[in-house]
RONU-411557 format. One line per 2 residues: number of its first residue (from 1); their letters; for each residue x negated, y negated, z of N, C-alpha, C. Coordinates in steps of 0.1 Angstrom, whole numbers, plus 2048, in hexadecimal, padded with zeros to 3 digits. Example, Ala and Ser with C-alpha at 12.3 -4.5 7.8 and 13.67 -1.06 7.14 Angstrom:
BEGIN
1	as	77C,839,84E,785,82D,84E,77C,821,84E; 780,816,847,777,80B,847,77F,800,84F $
END
This chain:
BEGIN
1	xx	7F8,80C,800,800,800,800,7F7,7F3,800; 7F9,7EA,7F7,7F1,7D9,7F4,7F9,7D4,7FF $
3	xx	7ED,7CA,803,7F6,7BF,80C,7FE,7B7,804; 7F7,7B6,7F9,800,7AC,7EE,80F,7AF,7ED $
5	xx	80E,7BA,7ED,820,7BE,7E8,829,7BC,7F4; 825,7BA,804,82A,7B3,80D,82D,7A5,80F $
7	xx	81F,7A0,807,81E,78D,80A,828,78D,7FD; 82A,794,7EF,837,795,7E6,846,795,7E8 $
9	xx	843,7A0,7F0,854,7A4,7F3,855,792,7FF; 84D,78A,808,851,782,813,853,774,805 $
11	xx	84C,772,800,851,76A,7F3,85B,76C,7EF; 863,777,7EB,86B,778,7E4,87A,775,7EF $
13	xx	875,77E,7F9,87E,774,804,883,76A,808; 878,765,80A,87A,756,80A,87F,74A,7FC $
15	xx	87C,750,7F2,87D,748,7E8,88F,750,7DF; 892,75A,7E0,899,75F,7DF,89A,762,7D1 $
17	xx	892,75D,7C9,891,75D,7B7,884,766,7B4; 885,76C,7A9,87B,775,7A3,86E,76B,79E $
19	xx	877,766,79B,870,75D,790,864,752,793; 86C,74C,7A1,865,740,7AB,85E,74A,7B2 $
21	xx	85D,754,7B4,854,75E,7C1,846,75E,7B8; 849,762,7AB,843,767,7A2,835,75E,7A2 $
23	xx	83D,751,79B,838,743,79A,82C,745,7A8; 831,742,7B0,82F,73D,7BE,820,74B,7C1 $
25	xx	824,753,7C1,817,760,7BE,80F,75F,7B4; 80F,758,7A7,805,754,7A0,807,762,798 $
27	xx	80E,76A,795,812,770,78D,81B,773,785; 81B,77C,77B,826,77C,76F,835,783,778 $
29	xx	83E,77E,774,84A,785,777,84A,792,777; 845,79A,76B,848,7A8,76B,838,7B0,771 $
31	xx	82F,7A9,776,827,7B3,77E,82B,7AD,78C; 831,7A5,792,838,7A1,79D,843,7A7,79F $
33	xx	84B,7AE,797,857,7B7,797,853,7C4,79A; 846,7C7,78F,841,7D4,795,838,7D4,7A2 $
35	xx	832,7CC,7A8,832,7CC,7B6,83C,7D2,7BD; 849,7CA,7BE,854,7C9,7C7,856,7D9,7C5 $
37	xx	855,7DD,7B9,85A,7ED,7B8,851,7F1,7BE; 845,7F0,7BD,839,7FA,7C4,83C,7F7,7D0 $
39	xx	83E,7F1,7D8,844,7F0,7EA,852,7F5,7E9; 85D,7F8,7E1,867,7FE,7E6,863,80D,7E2 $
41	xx	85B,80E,7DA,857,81D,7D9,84E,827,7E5; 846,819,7EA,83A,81D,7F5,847,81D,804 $
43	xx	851,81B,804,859,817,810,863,821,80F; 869,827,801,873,82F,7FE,87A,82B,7FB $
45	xx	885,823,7FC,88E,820,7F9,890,810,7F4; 89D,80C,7EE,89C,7FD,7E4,899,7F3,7F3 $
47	xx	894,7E8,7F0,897,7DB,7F8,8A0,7D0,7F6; 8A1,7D2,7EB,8A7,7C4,7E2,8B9,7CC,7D8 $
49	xx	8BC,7BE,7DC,8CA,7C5,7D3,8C5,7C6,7C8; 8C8,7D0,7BE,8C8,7CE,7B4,8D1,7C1,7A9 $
51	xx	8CC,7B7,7A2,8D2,7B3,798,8D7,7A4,7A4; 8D9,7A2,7AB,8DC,799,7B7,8D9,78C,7B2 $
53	xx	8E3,784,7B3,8D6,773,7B2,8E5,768,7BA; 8DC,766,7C4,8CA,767,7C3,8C9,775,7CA $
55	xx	8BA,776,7CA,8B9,781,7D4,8BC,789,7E0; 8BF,791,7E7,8C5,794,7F0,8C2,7A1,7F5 $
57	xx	8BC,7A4,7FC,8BA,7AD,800,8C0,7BB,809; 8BD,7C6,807,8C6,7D2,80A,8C5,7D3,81B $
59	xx	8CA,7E0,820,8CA,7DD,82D,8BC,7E1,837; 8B8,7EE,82A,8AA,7ED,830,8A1,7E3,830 $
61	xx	8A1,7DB,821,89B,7CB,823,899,7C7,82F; 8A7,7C1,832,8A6,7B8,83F,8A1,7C0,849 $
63	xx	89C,7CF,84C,898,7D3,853,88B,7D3,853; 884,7D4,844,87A,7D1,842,870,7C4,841 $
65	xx	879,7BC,841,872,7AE,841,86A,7AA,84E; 876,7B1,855,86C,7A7,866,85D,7AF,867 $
67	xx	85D,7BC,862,850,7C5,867,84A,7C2,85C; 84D,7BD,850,841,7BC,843,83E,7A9,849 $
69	xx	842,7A4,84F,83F,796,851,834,794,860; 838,79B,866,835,7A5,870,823,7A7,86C $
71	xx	820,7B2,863,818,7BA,85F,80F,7AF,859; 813,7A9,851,80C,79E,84A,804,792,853 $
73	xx	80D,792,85C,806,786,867,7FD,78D,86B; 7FB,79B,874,7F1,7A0,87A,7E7,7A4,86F $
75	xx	7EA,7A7,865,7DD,7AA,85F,7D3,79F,858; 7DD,792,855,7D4,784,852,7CF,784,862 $
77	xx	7D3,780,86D,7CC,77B,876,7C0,786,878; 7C2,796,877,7B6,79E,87C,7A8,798,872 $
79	xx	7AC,795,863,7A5,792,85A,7A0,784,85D; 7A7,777,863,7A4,76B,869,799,76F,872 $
81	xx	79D,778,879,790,77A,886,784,77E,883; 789,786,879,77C,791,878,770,786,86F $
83	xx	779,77D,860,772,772,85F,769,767,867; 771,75F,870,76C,755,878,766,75D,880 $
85	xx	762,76C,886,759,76B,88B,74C,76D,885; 74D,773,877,740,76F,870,73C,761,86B $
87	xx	743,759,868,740,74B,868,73C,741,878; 73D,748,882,73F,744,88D,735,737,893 $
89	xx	726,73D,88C,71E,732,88E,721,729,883; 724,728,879,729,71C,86E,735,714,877 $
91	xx	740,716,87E,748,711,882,74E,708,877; 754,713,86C,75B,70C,85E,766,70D,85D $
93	xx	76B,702,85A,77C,701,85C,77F,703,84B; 788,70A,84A,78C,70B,83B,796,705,833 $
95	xx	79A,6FB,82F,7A6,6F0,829,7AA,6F5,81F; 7B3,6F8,81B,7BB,6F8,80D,7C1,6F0,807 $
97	xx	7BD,6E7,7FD,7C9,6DD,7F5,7C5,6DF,7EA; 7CE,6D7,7E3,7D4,6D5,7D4,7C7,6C7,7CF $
99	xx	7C3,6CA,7C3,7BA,6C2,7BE,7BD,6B6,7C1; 7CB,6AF,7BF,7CC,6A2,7BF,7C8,69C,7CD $
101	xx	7CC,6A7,7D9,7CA,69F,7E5,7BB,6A3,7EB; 7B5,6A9,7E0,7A4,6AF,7E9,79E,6A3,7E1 $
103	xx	7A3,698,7DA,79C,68E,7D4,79E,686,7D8; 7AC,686,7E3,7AC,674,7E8,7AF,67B,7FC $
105	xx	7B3,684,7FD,7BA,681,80A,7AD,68C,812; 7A7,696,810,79F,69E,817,78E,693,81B $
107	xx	78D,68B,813,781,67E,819,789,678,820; 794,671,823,79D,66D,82B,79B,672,836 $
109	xx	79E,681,838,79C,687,843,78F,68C,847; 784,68B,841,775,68E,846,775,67D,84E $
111	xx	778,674,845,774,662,84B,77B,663,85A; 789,668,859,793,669,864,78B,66D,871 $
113	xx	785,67A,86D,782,680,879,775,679,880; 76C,670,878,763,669,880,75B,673,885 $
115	xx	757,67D,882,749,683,888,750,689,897; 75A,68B,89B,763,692,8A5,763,6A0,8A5 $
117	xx	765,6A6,898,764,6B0,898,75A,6BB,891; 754,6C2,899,746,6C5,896,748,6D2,88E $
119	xx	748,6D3,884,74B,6DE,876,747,6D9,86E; 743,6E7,864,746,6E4,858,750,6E9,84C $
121	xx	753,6E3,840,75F,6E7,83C,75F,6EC,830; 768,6F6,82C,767,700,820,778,6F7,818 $
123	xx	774,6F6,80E,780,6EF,80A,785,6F5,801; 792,6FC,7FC,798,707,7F4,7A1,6F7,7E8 $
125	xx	79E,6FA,7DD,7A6,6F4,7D2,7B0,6F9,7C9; 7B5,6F7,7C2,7C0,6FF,7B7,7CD,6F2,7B9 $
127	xx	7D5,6F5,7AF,7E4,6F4,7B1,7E8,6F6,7BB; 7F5,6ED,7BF,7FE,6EF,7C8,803,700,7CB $
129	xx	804,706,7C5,808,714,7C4,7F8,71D,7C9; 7EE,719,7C0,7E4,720,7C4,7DF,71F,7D1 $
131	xx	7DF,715,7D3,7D7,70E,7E9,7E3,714,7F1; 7EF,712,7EB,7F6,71B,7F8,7F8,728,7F8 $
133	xx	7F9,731,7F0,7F3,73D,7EB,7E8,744,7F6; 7DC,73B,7F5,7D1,740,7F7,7D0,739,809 $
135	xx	7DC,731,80C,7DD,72F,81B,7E7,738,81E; 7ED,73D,817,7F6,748,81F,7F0,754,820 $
137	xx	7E9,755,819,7E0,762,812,7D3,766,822; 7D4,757,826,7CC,75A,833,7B9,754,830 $
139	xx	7BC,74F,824,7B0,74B,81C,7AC,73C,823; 7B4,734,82B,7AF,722,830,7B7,728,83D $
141	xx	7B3,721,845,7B8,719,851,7C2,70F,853; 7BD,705,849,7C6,6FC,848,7CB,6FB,83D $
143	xx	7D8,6F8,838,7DF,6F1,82B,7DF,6E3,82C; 7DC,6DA,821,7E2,6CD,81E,7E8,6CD,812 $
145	xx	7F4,6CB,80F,7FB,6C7,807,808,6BE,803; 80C,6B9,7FA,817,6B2,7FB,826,6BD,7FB $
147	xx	82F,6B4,803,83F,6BE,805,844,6AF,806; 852,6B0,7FF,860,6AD,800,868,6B5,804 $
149	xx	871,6B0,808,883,6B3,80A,886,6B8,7FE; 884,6AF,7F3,88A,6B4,7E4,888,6C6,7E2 $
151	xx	87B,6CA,7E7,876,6D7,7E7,86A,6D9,7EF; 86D,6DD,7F4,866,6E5,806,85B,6F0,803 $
153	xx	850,6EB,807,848,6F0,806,84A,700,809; 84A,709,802,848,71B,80D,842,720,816 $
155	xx	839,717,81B,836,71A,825,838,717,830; 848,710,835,84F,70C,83D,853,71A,842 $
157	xx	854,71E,84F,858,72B,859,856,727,867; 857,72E,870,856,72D,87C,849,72C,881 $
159	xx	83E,73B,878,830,73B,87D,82A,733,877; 82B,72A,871,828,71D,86C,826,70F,872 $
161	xx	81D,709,877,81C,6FB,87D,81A,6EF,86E; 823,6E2,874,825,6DD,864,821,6CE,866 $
163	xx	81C,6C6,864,815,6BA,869,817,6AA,85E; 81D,6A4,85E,821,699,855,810,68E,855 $
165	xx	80B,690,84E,800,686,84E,800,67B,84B; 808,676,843,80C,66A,83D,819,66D,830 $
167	xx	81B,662,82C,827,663,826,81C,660,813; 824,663,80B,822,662,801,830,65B,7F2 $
169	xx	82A,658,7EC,837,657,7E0,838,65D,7D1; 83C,660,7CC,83A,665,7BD,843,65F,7B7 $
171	xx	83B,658,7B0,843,64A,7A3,83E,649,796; 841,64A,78A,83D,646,77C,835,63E,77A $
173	xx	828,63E,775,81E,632,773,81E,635,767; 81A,623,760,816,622,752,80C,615,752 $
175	xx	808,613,74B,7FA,609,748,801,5FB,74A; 7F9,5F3,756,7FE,5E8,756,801,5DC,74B $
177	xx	7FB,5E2,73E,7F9,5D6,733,80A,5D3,72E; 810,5CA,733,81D,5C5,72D,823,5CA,722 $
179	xx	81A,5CA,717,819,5CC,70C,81B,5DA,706; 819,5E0,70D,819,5EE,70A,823,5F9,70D $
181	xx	829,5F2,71F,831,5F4,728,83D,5F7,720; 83D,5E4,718,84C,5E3,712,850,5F1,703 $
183	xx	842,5F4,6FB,846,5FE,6F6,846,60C,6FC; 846,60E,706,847,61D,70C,859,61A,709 $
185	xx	85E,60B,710,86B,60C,70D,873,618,717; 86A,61A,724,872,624,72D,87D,61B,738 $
187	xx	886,621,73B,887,634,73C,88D,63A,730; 88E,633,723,88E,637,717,89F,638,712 $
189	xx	8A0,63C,707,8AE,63E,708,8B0,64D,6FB; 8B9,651,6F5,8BC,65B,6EA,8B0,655,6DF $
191	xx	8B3,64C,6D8,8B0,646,6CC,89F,646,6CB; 899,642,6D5,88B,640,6DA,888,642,6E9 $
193	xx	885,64F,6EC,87F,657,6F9,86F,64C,6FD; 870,64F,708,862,644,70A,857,654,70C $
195	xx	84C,651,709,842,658,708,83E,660,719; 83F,66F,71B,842,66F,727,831,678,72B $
197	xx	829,675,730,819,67C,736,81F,689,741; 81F,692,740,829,69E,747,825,6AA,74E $
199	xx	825,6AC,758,824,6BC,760,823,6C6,757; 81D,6CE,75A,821,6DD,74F,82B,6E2,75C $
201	xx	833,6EE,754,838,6EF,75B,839,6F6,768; 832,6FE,769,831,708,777,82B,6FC,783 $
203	xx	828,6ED,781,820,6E9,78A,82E,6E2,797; 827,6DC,79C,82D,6D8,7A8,836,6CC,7AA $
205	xx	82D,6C6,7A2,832,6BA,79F,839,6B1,791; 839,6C2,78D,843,6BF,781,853,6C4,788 $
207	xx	852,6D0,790,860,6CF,797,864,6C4,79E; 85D,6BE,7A3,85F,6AE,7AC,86A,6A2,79D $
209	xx	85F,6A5,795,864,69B,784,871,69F,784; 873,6AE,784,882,6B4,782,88F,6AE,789 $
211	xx	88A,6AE,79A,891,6AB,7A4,893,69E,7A0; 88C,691,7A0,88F,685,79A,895,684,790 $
213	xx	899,68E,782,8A3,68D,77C,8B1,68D,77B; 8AD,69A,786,8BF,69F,78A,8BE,696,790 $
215	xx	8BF,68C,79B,8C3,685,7A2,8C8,676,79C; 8C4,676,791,8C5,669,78B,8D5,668,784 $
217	xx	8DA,65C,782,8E7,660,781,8E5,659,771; 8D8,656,76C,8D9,64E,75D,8CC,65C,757 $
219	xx	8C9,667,753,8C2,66D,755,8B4,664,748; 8A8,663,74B,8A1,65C,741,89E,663,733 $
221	xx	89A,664,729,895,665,71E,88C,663,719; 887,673,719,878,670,714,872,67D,706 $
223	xx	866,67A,706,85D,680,700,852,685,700; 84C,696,707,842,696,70D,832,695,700 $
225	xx	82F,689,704,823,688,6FB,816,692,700; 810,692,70D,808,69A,714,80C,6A2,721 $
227	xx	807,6AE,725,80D,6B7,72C,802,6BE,736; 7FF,6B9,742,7F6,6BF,749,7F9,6C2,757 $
229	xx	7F4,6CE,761,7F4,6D0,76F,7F0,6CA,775; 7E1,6C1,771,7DB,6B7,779,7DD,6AA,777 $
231	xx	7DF,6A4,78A,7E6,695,788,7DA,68C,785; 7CC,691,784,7C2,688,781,7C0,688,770 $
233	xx	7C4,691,76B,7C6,68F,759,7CE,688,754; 7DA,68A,75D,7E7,681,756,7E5,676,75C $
235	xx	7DF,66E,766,7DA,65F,76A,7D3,65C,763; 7CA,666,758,7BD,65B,751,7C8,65B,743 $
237	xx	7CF,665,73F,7D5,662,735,7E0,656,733; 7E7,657,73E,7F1,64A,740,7E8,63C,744 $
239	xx	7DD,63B,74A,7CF,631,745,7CF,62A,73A; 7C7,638,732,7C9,633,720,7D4,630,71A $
241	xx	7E0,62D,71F,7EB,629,716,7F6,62E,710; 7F7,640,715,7FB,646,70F,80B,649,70E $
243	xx	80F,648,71B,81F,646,71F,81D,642,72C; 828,64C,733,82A,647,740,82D,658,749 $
245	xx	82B,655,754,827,661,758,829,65E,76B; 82E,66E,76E,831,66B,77E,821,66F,783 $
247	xx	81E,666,790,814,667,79A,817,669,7A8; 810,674,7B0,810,66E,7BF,808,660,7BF $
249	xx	80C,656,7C9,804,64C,7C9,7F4,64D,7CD; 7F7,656,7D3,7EC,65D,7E0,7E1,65E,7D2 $
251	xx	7E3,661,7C5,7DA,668,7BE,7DA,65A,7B5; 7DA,64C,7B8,7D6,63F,7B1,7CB,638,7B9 $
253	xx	7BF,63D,7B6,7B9,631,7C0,7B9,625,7BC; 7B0,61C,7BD,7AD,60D,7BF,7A9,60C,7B0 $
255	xx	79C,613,7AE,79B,613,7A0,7A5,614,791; 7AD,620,792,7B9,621,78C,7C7,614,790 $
257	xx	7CA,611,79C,7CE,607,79C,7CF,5FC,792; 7C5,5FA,790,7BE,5E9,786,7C6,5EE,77A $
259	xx	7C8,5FA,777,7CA,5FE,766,7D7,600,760; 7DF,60B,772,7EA,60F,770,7F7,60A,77D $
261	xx	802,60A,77B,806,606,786,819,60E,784; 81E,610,78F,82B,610,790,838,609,782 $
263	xx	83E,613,781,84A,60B,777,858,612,774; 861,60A,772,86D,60D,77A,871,606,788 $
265	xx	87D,60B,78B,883,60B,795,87E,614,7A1; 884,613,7B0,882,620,7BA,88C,62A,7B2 $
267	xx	892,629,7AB,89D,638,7A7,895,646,7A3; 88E,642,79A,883,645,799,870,64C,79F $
269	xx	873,647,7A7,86C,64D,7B6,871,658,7C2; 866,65E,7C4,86C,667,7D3,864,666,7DB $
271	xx	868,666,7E6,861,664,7F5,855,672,7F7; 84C,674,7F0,846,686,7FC,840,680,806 $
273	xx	83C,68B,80E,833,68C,817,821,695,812; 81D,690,818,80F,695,81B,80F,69F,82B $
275	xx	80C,6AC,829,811,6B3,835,803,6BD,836; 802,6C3,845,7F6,6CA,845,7FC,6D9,84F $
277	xx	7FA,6E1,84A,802,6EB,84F,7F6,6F9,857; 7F6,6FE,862,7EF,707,867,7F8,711,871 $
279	xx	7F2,71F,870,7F7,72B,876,7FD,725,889; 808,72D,88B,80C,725,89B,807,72D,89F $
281	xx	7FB,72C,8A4,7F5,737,8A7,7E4,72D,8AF; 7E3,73A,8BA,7D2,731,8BD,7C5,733,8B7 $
283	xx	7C3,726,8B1,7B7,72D,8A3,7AA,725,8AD; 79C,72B,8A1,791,726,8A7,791,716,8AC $
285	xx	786,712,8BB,786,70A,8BC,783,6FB,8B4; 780,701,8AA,77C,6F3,89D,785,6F3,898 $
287	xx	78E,6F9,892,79B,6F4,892,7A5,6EF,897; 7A3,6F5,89E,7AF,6EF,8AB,7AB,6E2,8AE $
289	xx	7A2,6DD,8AC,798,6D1,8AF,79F,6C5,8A2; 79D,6C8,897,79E,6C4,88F,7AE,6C4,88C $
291	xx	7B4,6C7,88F,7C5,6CB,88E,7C7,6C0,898; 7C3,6BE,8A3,7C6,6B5,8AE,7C4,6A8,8A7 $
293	xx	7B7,6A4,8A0,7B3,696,897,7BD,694,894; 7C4,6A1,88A,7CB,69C,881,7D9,696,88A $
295	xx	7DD,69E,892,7E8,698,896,7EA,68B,89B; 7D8,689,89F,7DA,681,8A9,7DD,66F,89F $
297	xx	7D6,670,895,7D3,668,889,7E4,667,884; 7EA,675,882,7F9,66F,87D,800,669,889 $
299	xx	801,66E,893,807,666,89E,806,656,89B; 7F5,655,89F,7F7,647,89D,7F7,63D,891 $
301	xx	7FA,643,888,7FE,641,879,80B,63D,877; 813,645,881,81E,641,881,826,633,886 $
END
């Protein structure tokens, strides 16, 4: 039996779709289906209704959920231990985030800590999907990443500690030149779509794009001219002039500033959070160290 096909089947739980579990595991649907078979075959009997949507589980499911969630916690933590105590004289804390925020918010929090806390630090990168993955997986200590209301991070649960670090915004930027602004001609209309710089799709912050659609009661019109996962490609391309395109702000520094700026309305915008998430549980002293910074910095942030 893979642990994987446990950390599978608690995805699919939680997410209740094939398809989002799938996503979310960084695998194809149909070798993520044959997972879920190989654990009802290793267990004996089905877990999942068949054909169900959303998902729903049989009665041994629900029986088996608590002991495979169960199973999974104790064997990341035995593997936590057995790690940190070979790293023990390193005293390395291990972070996971998403490219956009290991460029602007993880030097934030080395400046934050002021030499307080005595580590050193292993920093895990990827997509939003990939850093949390590889924090549930038992791979960081810590998560940073961005979560909304619109869509909740997954790794919201009970054994989960969840930390607001600061607030963030995601809003459409286009090149401050007047001139250019007026032919984007956004939020566009049928006749002429304004040129739109775009998420691919499996990323994170192209579901965020989505949410801002449905919510809109005039929906905009566009035309995707370029299409990337990273918000530092689609900031230099919406730079050069190319259309217009959603940002977290968090991912505009000072420099970008001078070039690009906000456009539209708030309708248009959504409120996230920047959030830092760790096991409820008592981890090594250098973290627990650094966990306390952190809170102690959003408290008075607040």
């Amino acid at each position: 039996m893979d642990i994987r096909w446990l950390e599978d089947f608690l995805a699919l739980v939680e997410m209740r779709n094939f398809t989002r579990a799938a996503e979310f595991r960084n695998v194809s649907q149909a070798a993520f289906s044959r997972r879920i078979q190989s654990l009802e075959h290793w267990v004996g009997t089905a877990l999942i209704v068949k054909g169900a949507t959303p998902v729903r589980l049989t009665e041994a499911g629900e029986q088996f959920r608590e002991e495979a969630a169960a199973s999974v916690e104790r064997l990341l933590g035995a593997r936590s231990k057995i790690r940190g105590n070979q790293f023990e004289l390193m005293s390395q804390v291990r972070i996971a985030t998403p490219n956009v925020l290991a460029r602007s918010d993880f030097k934030w929090v080395l400046q934050m800590l002021g030499g307080r806390v005595k580590s050193s630090f292993s920093v895990i990168v990827g997509n939003t999907h990939e850093v949390t993955a590889r924090y549930l997986a038992g791979d960081a200590d810590i998560l940073l990443c961005h979560d909304s209301a619109a869509l909740p991070s997954p790794v919201h649960s009970d054994a989960q500690e969840r930390l607001v670090v600061r607030r963030d915004r995601f809003t459409p930027y286009a090149v401050l030149d007047e001139k250019q602004r007026a032919g984007f001609g956004f939020p566009g209309n049928a006749r002429a779509p304004f040129p739109l710089i775009a998420y691919s799709h499996r990323a994170y912050f192209m579901r965020l794009f989505e949410h801002v659609l449905e919510r809109s009661s005039a929906p905009p019109s566009y035309k995707v001219t370029v299409q990337c996962d990273m918000s530092d490609v689609l900031k230099e391309v919406i730079a050069a002039g190319y259309g217009v395109g959603w940002l977290p702000e968090s991912a505009v520094d000072a420099a970008s500033a001078r070039v690009i700026g906000p456009i539209g309305g708030s309708e248009w915008a959504l409120d996230i959070d920047i959030c830092a998430y760790r096991p409820r549980r008592a981890l090594a002293p250098e973290i627990e160290a650094l966990w306390a910074a952190l809170v102690n910095e959003a408290q008075n942030a607040g």
